[in-house]
C-alpha positions as CSV (number, residue, x, y, z in Angstrom):
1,X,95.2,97.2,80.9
2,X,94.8,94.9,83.7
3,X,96.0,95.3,87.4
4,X,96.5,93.7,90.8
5,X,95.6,95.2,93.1
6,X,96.4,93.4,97.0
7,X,97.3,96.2,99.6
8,X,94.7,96.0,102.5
9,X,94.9,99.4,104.0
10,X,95.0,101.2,99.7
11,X,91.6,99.5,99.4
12,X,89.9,99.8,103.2
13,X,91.1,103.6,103.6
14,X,89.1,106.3,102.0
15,X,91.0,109.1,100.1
16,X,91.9,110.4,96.2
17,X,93.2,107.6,95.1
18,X,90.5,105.5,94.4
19,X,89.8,107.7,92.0
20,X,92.8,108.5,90.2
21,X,92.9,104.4,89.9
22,X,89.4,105.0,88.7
23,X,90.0,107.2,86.1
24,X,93.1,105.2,84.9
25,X,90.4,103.1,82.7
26,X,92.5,99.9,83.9
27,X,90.8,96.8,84.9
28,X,91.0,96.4,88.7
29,X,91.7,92.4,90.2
30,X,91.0,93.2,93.6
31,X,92.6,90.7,96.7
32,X,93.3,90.7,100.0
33,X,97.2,90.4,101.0
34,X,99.7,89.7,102.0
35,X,99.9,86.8,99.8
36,X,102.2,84.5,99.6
37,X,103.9,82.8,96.5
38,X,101.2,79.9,95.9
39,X,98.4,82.6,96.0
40,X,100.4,85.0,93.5
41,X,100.8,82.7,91.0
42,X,97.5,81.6,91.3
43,X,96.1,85.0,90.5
44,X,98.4,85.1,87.5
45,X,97.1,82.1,86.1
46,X,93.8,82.8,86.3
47,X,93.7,86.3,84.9
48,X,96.1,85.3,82.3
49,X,98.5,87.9,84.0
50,X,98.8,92.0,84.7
51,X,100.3,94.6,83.2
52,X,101.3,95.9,86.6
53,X,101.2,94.8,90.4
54,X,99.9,97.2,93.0
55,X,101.3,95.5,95.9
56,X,102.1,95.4,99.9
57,X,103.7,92.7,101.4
58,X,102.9,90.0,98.7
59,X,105.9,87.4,98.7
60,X,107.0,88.6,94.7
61,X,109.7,86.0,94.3
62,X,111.8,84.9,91.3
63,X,108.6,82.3,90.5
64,X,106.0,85.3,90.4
65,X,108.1,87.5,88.2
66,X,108.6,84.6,86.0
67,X,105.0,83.3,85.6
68,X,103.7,86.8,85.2
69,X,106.2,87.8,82.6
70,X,105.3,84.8,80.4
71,X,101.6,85.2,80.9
72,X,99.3,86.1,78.1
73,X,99.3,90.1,79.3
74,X,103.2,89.8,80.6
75,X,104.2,92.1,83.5
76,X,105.5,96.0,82.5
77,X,105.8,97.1,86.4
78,X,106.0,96.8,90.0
79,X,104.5,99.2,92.1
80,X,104.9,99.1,95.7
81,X,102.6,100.8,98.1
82,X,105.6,100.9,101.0
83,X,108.9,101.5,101.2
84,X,110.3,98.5,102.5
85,X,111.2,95.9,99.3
86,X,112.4,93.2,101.0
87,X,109.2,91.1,99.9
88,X,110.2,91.8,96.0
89,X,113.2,90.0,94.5
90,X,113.9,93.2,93.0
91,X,117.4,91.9,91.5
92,X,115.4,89.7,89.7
93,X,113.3,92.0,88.3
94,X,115.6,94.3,87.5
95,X,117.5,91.7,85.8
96,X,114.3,90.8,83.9
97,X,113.9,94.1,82.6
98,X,111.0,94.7,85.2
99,X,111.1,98.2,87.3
100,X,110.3,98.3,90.2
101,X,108.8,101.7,91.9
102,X,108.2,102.5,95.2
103,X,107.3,105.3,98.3
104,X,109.7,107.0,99.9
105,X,109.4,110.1,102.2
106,X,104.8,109.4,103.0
107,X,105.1,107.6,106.1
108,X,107.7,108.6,108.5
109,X,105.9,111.3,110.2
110,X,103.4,108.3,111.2
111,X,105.8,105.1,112.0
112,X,107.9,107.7,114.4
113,X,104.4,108.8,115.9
114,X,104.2,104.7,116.4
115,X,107.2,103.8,117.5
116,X,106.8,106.0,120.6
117,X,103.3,105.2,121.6
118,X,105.1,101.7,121.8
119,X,107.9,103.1,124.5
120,X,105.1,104.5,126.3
121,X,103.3,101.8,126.3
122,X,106.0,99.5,127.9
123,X,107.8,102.0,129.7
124,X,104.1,102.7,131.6
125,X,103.0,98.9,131.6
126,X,99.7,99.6,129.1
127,X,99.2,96.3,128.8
128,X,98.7,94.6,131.7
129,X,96.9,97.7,133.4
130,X,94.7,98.3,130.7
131,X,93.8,94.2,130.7
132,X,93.3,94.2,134.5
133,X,91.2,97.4,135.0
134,X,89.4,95.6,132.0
135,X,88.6,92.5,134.0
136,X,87.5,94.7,137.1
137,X,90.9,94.8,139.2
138,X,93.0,97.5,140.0
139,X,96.6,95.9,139.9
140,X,99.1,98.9,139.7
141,X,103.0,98.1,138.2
142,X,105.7,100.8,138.8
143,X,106.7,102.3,135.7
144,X,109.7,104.1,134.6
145,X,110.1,107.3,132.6
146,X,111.9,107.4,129.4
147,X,113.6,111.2,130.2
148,X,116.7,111.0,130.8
149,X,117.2,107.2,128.9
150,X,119.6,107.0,126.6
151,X,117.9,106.3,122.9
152,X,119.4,103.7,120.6
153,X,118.7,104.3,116.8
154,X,119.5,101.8,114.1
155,X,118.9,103.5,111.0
156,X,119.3,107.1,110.8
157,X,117.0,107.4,107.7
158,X,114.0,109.6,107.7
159,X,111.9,107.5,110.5
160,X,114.9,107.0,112.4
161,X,115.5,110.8,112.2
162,X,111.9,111.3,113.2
163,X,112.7,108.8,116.3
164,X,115.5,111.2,117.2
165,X,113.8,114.3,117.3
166,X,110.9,112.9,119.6
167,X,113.4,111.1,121.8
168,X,115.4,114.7,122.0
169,X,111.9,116.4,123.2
170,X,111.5,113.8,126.1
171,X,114.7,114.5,127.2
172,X,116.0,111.1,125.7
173,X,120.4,111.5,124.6
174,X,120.6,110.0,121.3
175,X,123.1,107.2,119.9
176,X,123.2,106.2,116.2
177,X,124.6,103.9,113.8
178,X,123.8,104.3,109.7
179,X,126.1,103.7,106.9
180,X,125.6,106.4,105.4
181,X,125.9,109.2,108.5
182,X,124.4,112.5,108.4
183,X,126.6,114.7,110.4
184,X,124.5,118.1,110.3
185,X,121.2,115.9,111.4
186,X,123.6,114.7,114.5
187,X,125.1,117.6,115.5
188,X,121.8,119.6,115.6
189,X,120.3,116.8,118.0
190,X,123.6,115.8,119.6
191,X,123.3,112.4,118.1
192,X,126.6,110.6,119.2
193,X,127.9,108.9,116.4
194,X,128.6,104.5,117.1
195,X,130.5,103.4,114.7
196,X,129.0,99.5,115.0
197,X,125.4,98.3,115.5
198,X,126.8,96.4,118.4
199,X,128.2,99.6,120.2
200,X,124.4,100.9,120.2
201,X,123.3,97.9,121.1
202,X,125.7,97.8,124.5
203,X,125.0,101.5,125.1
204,X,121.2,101.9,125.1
205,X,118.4,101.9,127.1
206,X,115.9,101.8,124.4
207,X,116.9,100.5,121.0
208,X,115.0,101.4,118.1
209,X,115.3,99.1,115.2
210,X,114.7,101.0,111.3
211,X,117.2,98.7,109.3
212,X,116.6,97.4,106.2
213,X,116.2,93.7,106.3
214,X,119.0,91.5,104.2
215,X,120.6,88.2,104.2
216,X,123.0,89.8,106.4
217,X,121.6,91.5,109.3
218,X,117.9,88.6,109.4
219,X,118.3,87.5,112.9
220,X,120.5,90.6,114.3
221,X,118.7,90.1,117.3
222,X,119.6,87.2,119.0
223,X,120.1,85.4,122.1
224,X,124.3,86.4,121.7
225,X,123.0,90.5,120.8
226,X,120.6,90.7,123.7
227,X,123.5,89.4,126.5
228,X,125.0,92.4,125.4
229,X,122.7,95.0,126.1
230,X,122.0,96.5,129.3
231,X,119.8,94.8,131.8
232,X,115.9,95.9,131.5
233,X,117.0,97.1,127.9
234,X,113.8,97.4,125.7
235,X,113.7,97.0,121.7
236,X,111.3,99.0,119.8
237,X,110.8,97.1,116.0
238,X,108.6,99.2,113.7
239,X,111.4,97.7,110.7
240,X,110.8,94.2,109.4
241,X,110.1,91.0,112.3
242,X,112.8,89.0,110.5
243,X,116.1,91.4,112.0
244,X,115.1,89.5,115.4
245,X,115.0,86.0,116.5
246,X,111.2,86.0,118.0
247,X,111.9,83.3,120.3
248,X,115.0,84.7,121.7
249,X,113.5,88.1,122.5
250,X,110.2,86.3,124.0
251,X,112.7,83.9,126.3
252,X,114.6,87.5,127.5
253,X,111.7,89.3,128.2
254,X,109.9,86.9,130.4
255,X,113.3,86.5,132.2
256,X,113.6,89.9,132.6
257,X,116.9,90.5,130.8
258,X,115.0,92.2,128.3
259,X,112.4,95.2,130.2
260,X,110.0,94.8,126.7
261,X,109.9,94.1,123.2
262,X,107.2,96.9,121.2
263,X,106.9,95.8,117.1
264,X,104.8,96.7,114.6
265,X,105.8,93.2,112.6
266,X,106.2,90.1,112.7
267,X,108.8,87.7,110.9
268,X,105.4,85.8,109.5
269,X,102.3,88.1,109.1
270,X,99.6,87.7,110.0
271,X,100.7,86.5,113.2
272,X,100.5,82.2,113.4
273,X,98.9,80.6,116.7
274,X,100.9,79.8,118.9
275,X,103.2,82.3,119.1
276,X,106.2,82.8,121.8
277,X,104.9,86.3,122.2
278,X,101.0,86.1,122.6
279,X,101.6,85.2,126.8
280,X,104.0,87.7,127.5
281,X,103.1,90.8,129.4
282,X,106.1,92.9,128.6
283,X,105.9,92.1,125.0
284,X,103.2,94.8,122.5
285,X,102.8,93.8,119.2
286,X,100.3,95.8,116.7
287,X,99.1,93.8,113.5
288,X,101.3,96.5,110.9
289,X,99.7,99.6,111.4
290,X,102.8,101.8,112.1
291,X,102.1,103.1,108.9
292,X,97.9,103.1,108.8
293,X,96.3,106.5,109.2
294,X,94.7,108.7,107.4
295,X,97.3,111.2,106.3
296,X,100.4,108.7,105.8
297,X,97.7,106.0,103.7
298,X,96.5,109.3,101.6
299,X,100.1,110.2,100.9
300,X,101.1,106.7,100.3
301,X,98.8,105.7,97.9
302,X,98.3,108.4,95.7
303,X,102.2,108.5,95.5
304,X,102.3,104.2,94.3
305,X,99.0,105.0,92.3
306,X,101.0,107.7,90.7
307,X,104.1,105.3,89.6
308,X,101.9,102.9,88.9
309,X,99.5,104.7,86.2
310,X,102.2,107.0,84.8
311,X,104.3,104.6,84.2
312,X,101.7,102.1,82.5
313,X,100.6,105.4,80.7
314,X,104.3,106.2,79.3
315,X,105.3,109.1,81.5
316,X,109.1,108.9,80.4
317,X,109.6,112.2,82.9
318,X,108.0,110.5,85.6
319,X,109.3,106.9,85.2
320,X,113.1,108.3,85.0
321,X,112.6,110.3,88.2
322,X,110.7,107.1,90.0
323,X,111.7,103.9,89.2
324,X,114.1,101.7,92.1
């Protein structure tokens, strides 16, 4: 059986994995995502197809589901090294008969750990102090602390939990807003319940973004959201880089509406020169590592090596228990 294989951080970080792919006995196409649509199908023609994808953030549209279920060796399965599927067109494959499998529960430990080293950073102006000592000056900004801030979450899944329970140890009160609410997970951190995004958005101090990106929330954060939040508010985006208007955020943060803008992604990736963001001080942006360490890449891709060669292998068990 043939796969490909396009995760950066599966391939670069060492771990068990590599050899339970190993001793899979399938044929490995190696590349280097994410990819976008013109490079997929490219790969597809030229290997004559995969039985399975091992993928990132590879742009798996309609088009690549198509070409690679009528290739030569047609497609059997997805497997997505992540959680987020908002790359996949996984309708589309479903409706196609293709499954699509995925990570939950490796990496929120990690994104949490990330998303407050970006508060810190911008609540304590990293940036431009660590560039100016850098350069030989000693140019000192007045911080501000984040105890005693009041904590924004959108998303109360498992990261956004894990955001919660580090904002309650820095003394940070805690405002929510999920679908789907988890009332014993609020009332043992004293999570007040909004019952809008746009409440949280008016009410915090530091907003936390761990949404889901759709058609209906791209863009959430706009020039008409962020006139709505408080003065010196700050947005912290370990999510998806589409749920905010880049340009808009970039504009309120040099004006000072906005105190700083901390993401892990960016609505294209990786990031295209010139961007609204590269000349703004108050605005920390990390190339998608949220995710990358040791531990959370271990956990993470043995679990999507897992789906992936069980499922090719005919695990009925383990494909009923772990397919999207």
């Amino acid at each position: 059986m043939r796969i490909l294989l396009t995760t950066t951080s599966y391939q670069d970080t060492p771990g068990d994995h590599h050899q339970v792919l190993a001793d899979s006995g399938f044929d490995v196409v190696r590349a280097r995502g994410p990819l976008p649509e013109a490079d997929m199908l490219k790969l597809i023609e030229e290997h004559g197809g995969f039985d399975g994808l091992l993928n990132g953030d590879d742009e798996i549209t309609a088009a690549v589901t198509d070409a690679a279920l009528a290739a030569p060796t047609p497609l059997r399965v997805i497997a997505k090294y992540g959680i987020g599927l908002d790359s996949i067109d996984v309708p589309h494959a479903t409706a196609r008969k293709v499954p699509v499998l995925f990570t939950p529960g490796v990496n929120h430990t990690t994104v949490a750990e990330h998303a407050f080293g970006l508060m810190i950073g911008l609540a304590k102006h990293f940036w431009p102090h660590l560039s100016a000592v850098k350069h030989g000056q000693w140019k000192r900004i007045t911080g501000s602390e984040l105890a005693g801030k009041k904590l924004g979450v959108l998303g109360m899944g498992r990261i956004g939990k894990e955001v919660i329970k580090r904002g309650a140890a820095f003394g940070m009160p805690a405002i929510a807003f999920d679908l789907y609410w988890d009332e014993a997970f609020a009332s043992e951190y004293s999570v007040e319940r909004a019952h809008t995004a746009d409440h949280v958005l008016k009410e915090a101090d530091v907003i936390s973004l761990h949404m889901n990106l759709t058609d209906e929330n791209r863009g959430f954060i706009n020039q008409h959201s962020i006139a709505e939040m408080k003065d010196g508010a700050v947005i912290i985006n370990t999510a998806r880089g589409g749920l905010v208007v880049e340009e808009d955020v970039a504009e309120a943060c040099k004006a000072g509406k906005l105190g700083g803008y901390g993401a892990d992604v960016l609505n294209h990736e990786p990031i295209q020169a010139p961007h609204p963001f590269q000349d703004v001080d108050n605005i920390l942006i990390t190339p998608h590592v949220g995710s990358r360490t040791l531990e959370s890449v271990g956990r993470q891709a043995m679990r999507a090596t897992l789906n992936l060669v069980n499922f090719l292998n005919g695990d009925q068990d383990y494909i009923q228990a772990n397919t999207f």
